[in-house]
C-alpha positions in Angstrom: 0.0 0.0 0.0 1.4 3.4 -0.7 1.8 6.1 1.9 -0.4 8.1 1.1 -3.2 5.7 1.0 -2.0 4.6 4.5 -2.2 8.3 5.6 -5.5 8.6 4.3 -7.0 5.4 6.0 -5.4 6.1 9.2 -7.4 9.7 9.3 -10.4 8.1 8.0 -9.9 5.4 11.3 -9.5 8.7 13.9 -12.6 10.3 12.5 -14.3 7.6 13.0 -13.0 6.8 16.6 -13.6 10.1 17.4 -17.7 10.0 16.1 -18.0 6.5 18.0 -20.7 6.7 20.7 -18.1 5.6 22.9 -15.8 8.7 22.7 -16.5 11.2 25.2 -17.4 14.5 24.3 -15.0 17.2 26.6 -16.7 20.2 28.5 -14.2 22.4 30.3 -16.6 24.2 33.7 -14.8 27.5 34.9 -14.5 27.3 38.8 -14.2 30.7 40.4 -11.3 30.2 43.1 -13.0 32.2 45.6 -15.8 29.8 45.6 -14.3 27.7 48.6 -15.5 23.9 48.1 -17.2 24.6 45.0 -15.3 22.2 43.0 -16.1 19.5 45.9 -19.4 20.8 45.7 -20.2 19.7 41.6 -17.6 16.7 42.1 -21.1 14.4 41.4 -21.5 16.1 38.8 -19.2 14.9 36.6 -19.5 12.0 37.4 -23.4 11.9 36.3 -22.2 13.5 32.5 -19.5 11.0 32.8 -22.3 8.3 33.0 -23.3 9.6 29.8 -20.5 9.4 27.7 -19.6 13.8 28.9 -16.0 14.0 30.0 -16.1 17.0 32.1 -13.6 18.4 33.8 -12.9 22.0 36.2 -10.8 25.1 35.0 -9.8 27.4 37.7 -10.7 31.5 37.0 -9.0 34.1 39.6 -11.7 36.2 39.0 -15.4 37.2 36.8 -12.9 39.0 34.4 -10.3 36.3 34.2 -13.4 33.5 33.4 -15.1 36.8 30.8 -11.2 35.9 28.8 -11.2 32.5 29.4 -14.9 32.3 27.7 -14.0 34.9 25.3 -10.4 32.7 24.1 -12.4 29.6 24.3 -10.5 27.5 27.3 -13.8 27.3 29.4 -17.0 25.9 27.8 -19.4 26.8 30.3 -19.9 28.0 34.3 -22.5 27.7 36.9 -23.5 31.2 38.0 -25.6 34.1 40.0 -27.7 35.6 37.7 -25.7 39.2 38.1 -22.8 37.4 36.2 -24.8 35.5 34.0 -26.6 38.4 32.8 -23.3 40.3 32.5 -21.7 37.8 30.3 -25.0 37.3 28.3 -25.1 41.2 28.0 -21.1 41.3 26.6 -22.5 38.7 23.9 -20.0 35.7 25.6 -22.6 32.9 26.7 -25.4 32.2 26.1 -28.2 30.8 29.4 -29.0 27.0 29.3 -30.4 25.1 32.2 -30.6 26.5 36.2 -31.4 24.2 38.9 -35.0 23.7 40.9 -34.8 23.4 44.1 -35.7 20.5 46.3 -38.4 23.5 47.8 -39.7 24.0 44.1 -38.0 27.1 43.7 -35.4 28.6 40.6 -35.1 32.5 41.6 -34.8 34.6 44.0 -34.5 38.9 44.4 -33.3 41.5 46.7 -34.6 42.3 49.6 -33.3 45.4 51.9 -32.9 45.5 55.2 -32.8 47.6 58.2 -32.6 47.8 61.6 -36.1 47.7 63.2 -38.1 50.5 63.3 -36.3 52.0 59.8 -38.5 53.4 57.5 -39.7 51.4 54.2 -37.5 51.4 50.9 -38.1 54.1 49.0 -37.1 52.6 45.4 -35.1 55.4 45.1 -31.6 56.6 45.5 -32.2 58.8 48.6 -33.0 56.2 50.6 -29.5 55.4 51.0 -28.1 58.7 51.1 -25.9 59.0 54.3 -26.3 55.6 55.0 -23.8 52.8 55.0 -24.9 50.4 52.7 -23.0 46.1 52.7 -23.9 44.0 50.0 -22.4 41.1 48.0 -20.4 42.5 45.2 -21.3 42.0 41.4 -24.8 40.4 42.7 -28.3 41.4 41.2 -29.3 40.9 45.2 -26.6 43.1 45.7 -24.4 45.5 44.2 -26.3 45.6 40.9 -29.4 46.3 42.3 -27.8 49.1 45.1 -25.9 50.8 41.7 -29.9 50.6 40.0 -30.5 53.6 41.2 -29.0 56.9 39.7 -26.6 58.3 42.4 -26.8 55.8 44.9 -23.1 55.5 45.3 -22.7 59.3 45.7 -25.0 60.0 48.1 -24.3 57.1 50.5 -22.3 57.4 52.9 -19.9 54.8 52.8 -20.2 51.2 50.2 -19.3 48.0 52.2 -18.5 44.8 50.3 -19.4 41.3 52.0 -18.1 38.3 51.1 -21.7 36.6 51.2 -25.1 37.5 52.0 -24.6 35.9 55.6 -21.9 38.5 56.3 -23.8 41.4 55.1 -26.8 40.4 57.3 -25.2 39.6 60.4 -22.7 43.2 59.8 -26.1 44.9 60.3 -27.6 43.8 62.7 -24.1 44.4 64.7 -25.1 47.9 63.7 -21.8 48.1 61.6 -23.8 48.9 58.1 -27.6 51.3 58.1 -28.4 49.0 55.1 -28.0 45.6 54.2 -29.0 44.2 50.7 -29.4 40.2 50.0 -30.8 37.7 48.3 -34.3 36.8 49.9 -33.4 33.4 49.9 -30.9 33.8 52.0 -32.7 36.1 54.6 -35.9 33.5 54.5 -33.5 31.2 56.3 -31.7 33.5 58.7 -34.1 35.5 59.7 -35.3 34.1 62.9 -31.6 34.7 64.0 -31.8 38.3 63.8 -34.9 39.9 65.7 -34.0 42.9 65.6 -33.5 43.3 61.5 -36.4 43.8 59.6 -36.9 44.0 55.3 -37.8 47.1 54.6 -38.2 46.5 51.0 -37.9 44.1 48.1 -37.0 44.3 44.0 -40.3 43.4 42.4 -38.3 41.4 39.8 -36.9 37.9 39.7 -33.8 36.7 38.8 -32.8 32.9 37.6 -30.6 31.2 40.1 -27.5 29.1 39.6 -27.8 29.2 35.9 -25.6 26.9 33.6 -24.3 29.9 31.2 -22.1 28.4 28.2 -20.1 30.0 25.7 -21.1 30.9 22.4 -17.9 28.7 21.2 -19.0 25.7 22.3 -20.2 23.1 19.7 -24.1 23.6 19.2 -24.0 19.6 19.5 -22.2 19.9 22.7 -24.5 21.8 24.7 -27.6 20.2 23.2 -26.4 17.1 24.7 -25.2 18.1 28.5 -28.7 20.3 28.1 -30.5 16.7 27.6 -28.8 14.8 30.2 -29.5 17.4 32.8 -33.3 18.2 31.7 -33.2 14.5 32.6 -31.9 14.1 36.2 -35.2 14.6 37.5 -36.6 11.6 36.6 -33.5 9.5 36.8 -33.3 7.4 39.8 -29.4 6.1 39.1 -27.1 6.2 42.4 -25.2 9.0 40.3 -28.1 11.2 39.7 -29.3 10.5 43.4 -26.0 11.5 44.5 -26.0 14.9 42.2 -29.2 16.0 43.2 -28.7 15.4 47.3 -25.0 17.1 47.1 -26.8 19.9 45.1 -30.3 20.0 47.1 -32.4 19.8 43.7 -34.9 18.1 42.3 -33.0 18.6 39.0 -32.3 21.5 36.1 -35.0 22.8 33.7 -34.7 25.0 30.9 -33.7 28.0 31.0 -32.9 31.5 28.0 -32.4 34.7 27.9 -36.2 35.7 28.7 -35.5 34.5 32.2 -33.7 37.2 32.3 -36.0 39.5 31.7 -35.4 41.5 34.9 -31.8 41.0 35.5 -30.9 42.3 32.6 -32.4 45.6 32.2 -31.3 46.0 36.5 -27.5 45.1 35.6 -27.5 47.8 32.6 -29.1 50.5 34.9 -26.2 48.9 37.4 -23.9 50.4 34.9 -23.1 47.1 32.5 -22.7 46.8 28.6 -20.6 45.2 26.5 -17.1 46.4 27.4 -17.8 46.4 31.5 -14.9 44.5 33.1 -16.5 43.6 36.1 -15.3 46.2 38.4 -17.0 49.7 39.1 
């Protein structure tokens, strides 16, 4: 046989190795390294889309602008997120939404609420409510930052902008009278608030915002993400010791679909917040 017959045949065998049901397809998820345990957390995960013939694997990002490049130069496929970050990266044209998670309670949003020390006055919707005030929420967060910057002028009239590392932090820095103003994801203040008598919500956003949503880049193969979309659309139903596992580390009942109308809120609060396409996640 003549080289280049034997060159030919030997690509014809890879392409067909490689299109073999038994090859798995690679996902790369971006991890943010401040998210302590988070790759622990999704560890079942992978394992479940391994099941199904999905090699999946973690990527580390330093920070929201180092995973923006890493989706932008295609070395992360796709990331688990807060909707303030999802809807930034959707807004910057990066990623597209997917699937978010339901709940084992039945629920897949959440919103801000603001809080106060009891007795405040209620939330205003408007910038002078916090002027003078010191004002802690979670950085980058439609429960949080985004929804504070909303409003025109908030951050000059305040008196002081405190950034907590989690919505647990910012509740329990106000009610040690540290901060006037505390905003959170409702969620969050649901649980805790039986711990903290004297806080009190002194207003809400009337919007909702998707929770934990699977963005994924634009650069990932259309095939790709219309198979890891199946496979989670289907852990509900699937009663396999890997799914079981997944949806107990996770506390869900499993992922349903989710685009870019579930954003329908968050994304006209983040661009009020100050977003569009060049924002580098920093104000």
């Amino acid at each position: 046989m003549k080289k280049s017959n034997r060159f030919v045949l030997v690509v014809i065998v890879i392409l067909l190795l490689l299109n073999s049901p038994g090859i798995a397809s690679q996902f790369k998820f971006g991890i943010m390294q401040d998210k302590k345990g988070a790759a622990a957390k999704f560890r079942p995960l992978l394992n479940y889309l391994k099941k199904h013939d999905i090699k999946a694997s973690f990527i580390s990002a330093k920070s929201y602008p180092d995973a923006a490049r890493m989706f932008a130069m295609k070395q992360i496929d796709g990331m688990f997120s807060g909707s303030g970050i999802a809807g930034c990266m959707i807004v910057k044209n990066l990623a597209i939404p997917v699937v978010r998670p339901l709940n084992k309670a039945g629920w897949s949003t959440y919103w801000a609420v603001v809080l106060a020390p009891k007795g405040a006055p209620r939330f205003t919707q408007s910038s002078e409510y916090f002027k003078q005030k010191s004002v802690i929420f979670c950085s980058l967060a439609s429960s949080g930052e985004f929804f504070f910057r909303s409003f025109k002028g908030s951050a000059d009239i305040c008196n002081k902008m405190m950034k907590a590392p989690s919505h647990f932090v910012a509740i329990d820095t106000l009610s040690r009278g540290i901060a006037d103003v505390a905003i959170v994801k409702n969620r969050v203040w649901d649980d805790e608030k039986l711990k903290y008598p004297n806080v009190i919500r002194v207003g809400e956003d009337p919007g909702e915002n998707p929770d934990g949503t699977l963005i994924v880049s634009k650069n990932t193969d259309p095939l790709t993400i219309e198979n890891i979309s199946t496979i989670l659309l289907g852990l509900e139903k699937d009663h396999s010791t890997e799914a079981i596992a997944v949806k107990d580390t996770l506390n869900i009942l499993g992922y349903i679909k989710t685009t870019e109308n579930d954003f329908k809120f968050t994304i006209p609060l983040i661009k009020k917040a100050g977003v569009d396409p060049s924002f580098n996640f920093s104000f």
